[in-house]
N, C-alpha and C positions, 0 to 999 in steps of 0.2 A: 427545804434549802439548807446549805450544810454551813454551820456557824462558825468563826475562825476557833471556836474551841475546839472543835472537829477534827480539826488539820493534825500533823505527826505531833507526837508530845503526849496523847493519851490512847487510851485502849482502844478505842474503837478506827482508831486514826486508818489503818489498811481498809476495814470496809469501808470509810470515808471516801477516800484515795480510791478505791476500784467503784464504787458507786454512783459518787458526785458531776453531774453534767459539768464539762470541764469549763465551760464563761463560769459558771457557781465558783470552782474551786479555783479559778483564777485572781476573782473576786475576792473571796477569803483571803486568800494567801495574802494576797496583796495591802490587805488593812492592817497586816502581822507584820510586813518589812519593813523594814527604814528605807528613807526616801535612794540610797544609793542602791539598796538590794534591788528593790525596785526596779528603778533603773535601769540596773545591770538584767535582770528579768527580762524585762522589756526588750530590749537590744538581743539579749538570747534566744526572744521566741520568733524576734523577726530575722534574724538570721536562719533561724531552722526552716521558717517557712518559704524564704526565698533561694536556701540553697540546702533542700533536703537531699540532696544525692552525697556523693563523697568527695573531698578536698584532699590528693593528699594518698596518705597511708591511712586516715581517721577522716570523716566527717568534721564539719566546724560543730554541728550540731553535738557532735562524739565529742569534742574537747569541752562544751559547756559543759554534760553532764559530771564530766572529773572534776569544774569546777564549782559545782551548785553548792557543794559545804561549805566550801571557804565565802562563796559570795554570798550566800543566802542562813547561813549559817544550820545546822545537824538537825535541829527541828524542824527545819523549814524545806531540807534539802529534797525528801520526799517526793513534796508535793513539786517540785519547781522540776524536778526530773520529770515526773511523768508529763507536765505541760510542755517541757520541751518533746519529747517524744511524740508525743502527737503533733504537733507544729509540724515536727520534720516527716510527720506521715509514714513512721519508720513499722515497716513491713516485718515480717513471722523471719525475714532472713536475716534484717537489720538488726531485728531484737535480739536475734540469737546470738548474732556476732554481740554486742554488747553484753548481752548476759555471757558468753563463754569469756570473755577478754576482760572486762570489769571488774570493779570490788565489791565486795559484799552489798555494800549501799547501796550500788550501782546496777549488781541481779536484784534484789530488792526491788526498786522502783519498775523495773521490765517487768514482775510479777504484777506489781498495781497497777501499770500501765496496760494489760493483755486485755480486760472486758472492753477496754476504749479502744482499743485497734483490732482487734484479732476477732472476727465473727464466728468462725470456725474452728475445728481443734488442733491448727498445722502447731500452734504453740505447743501442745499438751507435754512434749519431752521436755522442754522448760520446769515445766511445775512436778513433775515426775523427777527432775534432776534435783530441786529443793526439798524435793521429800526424803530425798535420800542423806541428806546432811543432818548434821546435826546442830546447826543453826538454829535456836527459837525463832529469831525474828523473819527467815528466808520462810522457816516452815509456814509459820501465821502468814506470812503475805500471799504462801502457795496454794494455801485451803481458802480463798477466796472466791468470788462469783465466777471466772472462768473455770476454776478447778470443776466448781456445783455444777456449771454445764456443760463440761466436756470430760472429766473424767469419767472414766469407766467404774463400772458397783465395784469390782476387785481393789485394782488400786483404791478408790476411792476410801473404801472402808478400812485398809491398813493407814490411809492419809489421818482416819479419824482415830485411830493405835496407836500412831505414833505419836500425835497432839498426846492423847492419856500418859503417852511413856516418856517425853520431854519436858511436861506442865504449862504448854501452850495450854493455855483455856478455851473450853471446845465453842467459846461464843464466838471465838476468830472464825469458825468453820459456817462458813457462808450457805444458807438455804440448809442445813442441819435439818431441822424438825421434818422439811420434806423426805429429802432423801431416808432419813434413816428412819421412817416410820414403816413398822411391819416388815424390816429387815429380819428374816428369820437366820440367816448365816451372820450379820451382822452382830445379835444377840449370842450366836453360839460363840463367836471368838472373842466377846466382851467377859463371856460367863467363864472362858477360858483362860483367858489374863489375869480376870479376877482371882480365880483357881490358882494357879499360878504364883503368884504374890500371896495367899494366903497361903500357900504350903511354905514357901518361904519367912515366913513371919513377918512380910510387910504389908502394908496397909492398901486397900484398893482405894486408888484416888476417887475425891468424890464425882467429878465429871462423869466417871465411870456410871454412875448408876441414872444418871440425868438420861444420858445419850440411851442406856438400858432401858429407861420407861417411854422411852421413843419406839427403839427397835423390838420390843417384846410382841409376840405375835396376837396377844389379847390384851385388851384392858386389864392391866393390874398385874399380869405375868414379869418374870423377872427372867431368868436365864430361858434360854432353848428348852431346857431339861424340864419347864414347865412346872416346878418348886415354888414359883413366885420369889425367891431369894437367889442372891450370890453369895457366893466365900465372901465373909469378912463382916456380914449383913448381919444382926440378930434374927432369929425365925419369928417371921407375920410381919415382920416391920414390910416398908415402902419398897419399893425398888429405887425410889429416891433419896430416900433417906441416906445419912450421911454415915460414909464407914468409920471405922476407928478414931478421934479424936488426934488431930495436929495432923499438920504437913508434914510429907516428908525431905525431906532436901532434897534437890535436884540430883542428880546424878553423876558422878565424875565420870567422863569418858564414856555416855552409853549406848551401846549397841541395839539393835532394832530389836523389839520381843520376840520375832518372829524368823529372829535367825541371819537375818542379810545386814551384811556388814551397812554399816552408813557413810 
């Protein structure tokens, strides 16, 4: 059961949001607002339920969503989006208008609301469109459990490049250990990166070699190239172990490692 510490506010809060049977995270949420947010919740979800189609140029359900911030306040707004979204029963077409029209916030909660609506992968240009930004927080919500079961090995494995190349943390990357075990392409463009930033004299982030002792194609194997190490590694250490000492700062303005503008 998912605990109001769960809810937006800390790390794990997207897998929360895309995971949590929604009475659960209703429940939460709810022990977290003040009696007006509340309130106003309440009156939100029974509007969406009774008039899920469109009012208008927008939905009533489409103008709650613009205002979950101000009513439920930036921590909370998350979670109160995606409850209206399902309330309103809003479809792969629905979502899309609201993710292309919306604000960041606003694509966000579409991303965490997709495993609760969407069975199929009519969504996947959604999550394909967040990867391409350079948004931390759209990225993390993009690599979430719809991503794990509907993207494709390709995208998927730059989904998991780009996290290494922005400093999302790859714990955001939903079903990891599965997918990326015995990834042998996966390991060769990790050992590439790595390569990479080592000729350049920066440091290979440490995720890098977590997600490598995943993908290696034997026990204890490190790059493709079957060395047991990458660039940046000392020789015989782990594939886990941790590259060069300190963070490096985020990026100003950065481009995708692999060439495609963001």
């Amino acid at each position: 059961m998912t605990h109001p510490q769960d809810l937006p506010g800390t790390s794990t809060a997207g897998t929360a949001l895309a995971l949590t049977p929604l009475d659960e995270l209703r429940t939460a949420l709810a022990a977290r607002l003040s009696p007006q947010a509340r309130d106003w919740l309440d009156r939100a979800l029974d509007e969406a339920a009774a008039r899920p189609g469109t009012h208008g140029p927008l939905s009533v359900w489409e103008l709650r969503l613009a205002e979950a911030g101000r009513r439920c306040g930036a921590a909370h707004a998350d979670a109160a989006r995606v409850l209206i979204l399902h309330a309103a029963q809003a479809d792969p077409d629905a979502l899309t208008r609201v993710y292309r029209q919306g604000t960041a916030d606003e694509r966000r909660a579409v991303l965490h609301a997709l495993p609760h609506l969407v069975p199929g992968p009519e969504a996947v240009p959604l999550v394909e469109d967040a990867l391409r930004t350079n948004d931390t927080r759209l990225i993390a919500a993009a690599v979430g459990p719809y991503a794990a079961r509907h993207l494709a090995p390709h995208p998927w494995r730059h989904a998991v490049l780009k996290c290494l190349f922005t400093g999302v943390p790859v714990d955001r990357v939903a079903d990891l250990a599965r997918r990326a075990r015995g990834d042998a392409e996966l390991a060769r463009m990790l050992g590439d990166y790595a390569a990479e930033r080592t000729a350049a004299g920066r440091p290979v982030p440490e995720d890098l070699h977590r997600v490598l002792a995943l993908a290696g194609t034997e026990p204890g194997t490190g790059a493709a190239s079957g060395t047991g190490t990458v660039p940046g590694t000392a020789s015989g250490s782990e594939p886990g172990t941790a590259p060069p000492p300190g963070p490096e700062p985020a990026p100003h303005g950065p481009v995708d490692p692999h060439g495609k503008e963001s």
